[in-house]
GUVEX-553432 format. One record per residue (C-alpha): residue in three letters; y, x, z. Coordinates in steps of 0.02 Angstrom, whole numbers, plus 50000, padded with zeros to 5 digits. Layout:
<sites>
alaYXZ;...
</sites>
This chain:
<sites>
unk532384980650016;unk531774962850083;unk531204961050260;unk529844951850167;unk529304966750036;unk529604979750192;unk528194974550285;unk527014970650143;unk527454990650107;unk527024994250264;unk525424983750282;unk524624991650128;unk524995007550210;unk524175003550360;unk522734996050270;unk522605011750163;unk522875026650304;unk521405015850388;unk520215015350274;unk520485033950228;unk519935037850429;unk518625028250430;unk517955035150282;unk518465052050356;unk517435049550512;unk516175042250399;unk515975060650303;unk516125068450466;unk514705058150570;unk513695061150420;unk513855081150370;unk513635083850590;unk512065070950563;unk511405080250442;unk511655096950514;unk510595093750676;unk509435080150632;unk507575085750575;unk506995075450434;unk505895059450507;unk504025058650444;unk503825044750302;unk503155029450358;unk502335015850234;unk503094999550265;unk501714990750180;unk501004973150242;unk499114982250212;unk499944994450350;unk499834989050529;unk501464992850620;unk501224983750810;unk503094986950840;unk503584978950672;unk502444962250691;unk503414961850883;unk504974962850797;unk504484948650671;unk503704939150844;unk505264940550929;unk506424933850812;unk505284919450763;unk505054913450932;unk506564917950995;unk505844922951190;unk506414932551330;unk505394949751328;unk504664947151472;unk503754931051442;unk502624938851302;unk500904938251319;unk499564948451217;unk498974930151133;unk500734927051077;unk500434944250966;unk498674941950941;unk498864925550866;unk500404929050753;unk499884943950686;unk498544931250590;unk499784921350522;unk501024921050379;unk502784931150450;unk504484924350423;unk504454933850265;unk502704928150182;unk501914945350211;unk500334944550301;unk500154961450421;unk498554968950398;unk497864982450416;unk497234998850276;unk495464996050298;unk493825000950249;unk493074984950275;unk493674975850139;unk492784981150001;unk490924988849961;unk490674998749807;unk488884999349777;unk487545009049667;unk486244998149575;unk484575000149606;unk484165005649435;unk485225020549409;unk485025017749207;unk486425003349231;unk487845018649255;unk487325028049116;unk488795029949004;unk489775017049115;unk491835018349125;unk492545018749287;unk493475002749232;unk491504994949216;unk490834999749371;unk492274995449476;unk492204977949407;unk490324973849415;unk490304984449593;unk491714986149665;unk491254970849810;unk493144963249883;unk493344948950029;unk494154933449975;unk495504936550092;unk496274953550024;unk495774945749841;unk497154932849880;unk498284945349925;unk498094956449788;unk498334942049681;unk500214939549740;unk500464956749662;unk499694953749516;unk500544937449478;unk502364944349505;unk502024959249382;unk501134948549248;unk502894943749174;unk502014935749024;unk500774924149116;unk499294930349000;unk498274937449149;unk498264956249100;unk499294970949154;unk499894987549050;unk499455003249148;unk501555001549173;unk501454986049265;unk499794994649368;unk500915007049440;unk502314995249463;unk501284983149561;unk500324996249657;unk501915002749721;unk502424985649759;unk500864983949876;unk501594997249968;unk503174991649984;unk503705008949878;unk503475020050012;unk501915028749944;unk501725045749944;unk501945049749740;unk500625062149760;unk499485049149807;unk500005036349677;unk499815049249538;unk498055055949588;unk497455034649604;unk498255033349435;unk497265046549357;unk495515042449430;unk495815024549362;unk496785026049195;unk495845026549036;unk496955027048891;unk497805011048854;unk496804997548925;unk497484983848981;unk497084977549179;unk496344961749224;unk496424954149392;unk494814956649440;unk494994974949385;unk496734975849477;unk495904969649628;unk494484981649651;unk495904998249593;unk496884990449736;unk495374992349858;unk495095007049796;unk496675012449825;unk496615007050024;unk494975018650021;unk496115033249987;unk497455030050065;unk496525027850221;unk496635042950314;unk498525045950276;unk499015028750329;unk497865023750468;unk498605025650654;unk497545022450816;unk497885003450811;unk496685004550677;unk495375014550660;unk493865006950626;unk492065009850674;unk490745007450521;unk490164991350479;unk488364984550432;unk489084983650258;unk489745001550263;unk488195008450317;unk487215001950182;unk488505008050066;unk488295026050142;unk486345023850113;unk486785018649930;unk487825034249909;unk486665045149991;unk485865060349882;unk486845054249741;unk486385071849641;unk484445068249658;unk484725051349601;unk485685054049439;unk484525067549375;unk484035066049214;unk485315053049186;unk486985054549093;unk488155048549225;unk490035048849152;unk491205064249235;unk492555052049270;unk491285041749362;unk490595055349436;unk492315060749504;unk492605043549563;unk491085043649680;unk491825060449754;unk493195049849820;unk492455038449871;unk491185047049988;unk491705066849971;unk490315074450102;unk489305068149972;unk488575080949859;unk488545078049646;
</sites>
């Protein structure tokens, strides 16, 4: 045999024996892994979830400092700006929305919970233009409507996909009414709805929040809710939706 086809024998030997023990210690380090470790609690990576250690991480690498020369502004004033990645860290909040009752209970009567979250369902501008980065990537047509398909898809997205299911699937069955189609507006207030619920799996001590003005005069709104609706025909879905929304309250 050649000197030359020898050692080309030989090399693909060596190249083959080592990539059979690395994937050997591969199986290995992973089977022992698995064996000991206990199973790590699911985090939401979403930009509507707060992570301080994330938006450090993001800090860090933007600005490219030692450690030790960061100051509390430095985080304080990134964490309103745009990261490296265009996702704005916020966090789930109850502030930014109010979902009212009219004054004239008669409005609700027979109402859809797609109706009343569009005419009530009250959003700040700034989580509206959020939302509406969502709803633009999922709108594949461009005609300014989503199919309950594309709902899910792009409240996952808002998540980043690390929702619990459970979660997704009881949202998607307080909201979905047959085969209606979602507009923006509607996708907007089903997304603040969905930070409503969400909030008490997905809020940490970084943010929990004290009521605001506007929350309290929510709370009044929702306030003996069954005394109000007597002798009105108030929709069970609807009905169910208020539950959610404010569950110490009684219907």
């Amino acid at each position: 045999m050649a000197p030359g086809n020898k050692a080309k024998t030989i090399t693909g030997k060596s190249q083959h024996s080592g990539s059979e023990m690395k994937k050997k210690r591969r199986v290995k380090k992973s089977a022992s892994g698995k064996k000991g470790a206990e199973p790590e609690p699911l985090r939401c990576y979403s930009p509507l979830v707060y992570d301080p250690e994330a938006s450090l991480r993001e800090l860090m690498q933007k600005c490219a400092k030692q450690p030790e020369s960061y100051k509390i502004s430095d985080l304080q004033e990134y964490e309103t700006n745009v990261t490296p990645n265009g996702i704005v860290r916020m966090g789930v909040s109850n502030h930014i929305s109010r979902f009212e009752i009219p004054m004239d209970i008669k409005q609700l009567e027979d109402m859809t919970v797609h109706e009343y979250l569009r005419i009530y369902c009250q959003i700040c501008k700034r989580r509206q233009i959020h939302y509406k980065k969502f709803f633009d990537k999922f709108d594949k047509d461009k005609d300014g409507l989503l199919s309950i398909t594309e709902l899910e898809r792009a409240l996952n997205d808002v998540y980043y996909n690390e929702i619990d299911p459970s979660l997704m699937e009881e949202l998607m069955a307080l909201t979905t009414e047959g085969k209606e189609v979602i507009d923006a507006k509607l996708f907007f207030s089903i997304c603040a709805l969905s930070e409503r619920m969400f909030y008490a799996r997905l809020v940490t001590e970084d943010t929990n929040e004290t009521y605001s003005d506007k929350q309290w005069v929510e709370i009044a709104d929702f306030s003996a809710l069954s005394w109000k609706f007597e002798g009105y025909n108030i929709n069970r879905s609807l009905k169910r939706l208020f539950s959610v929304l404010h569950p110490d309250m009684t219907l």
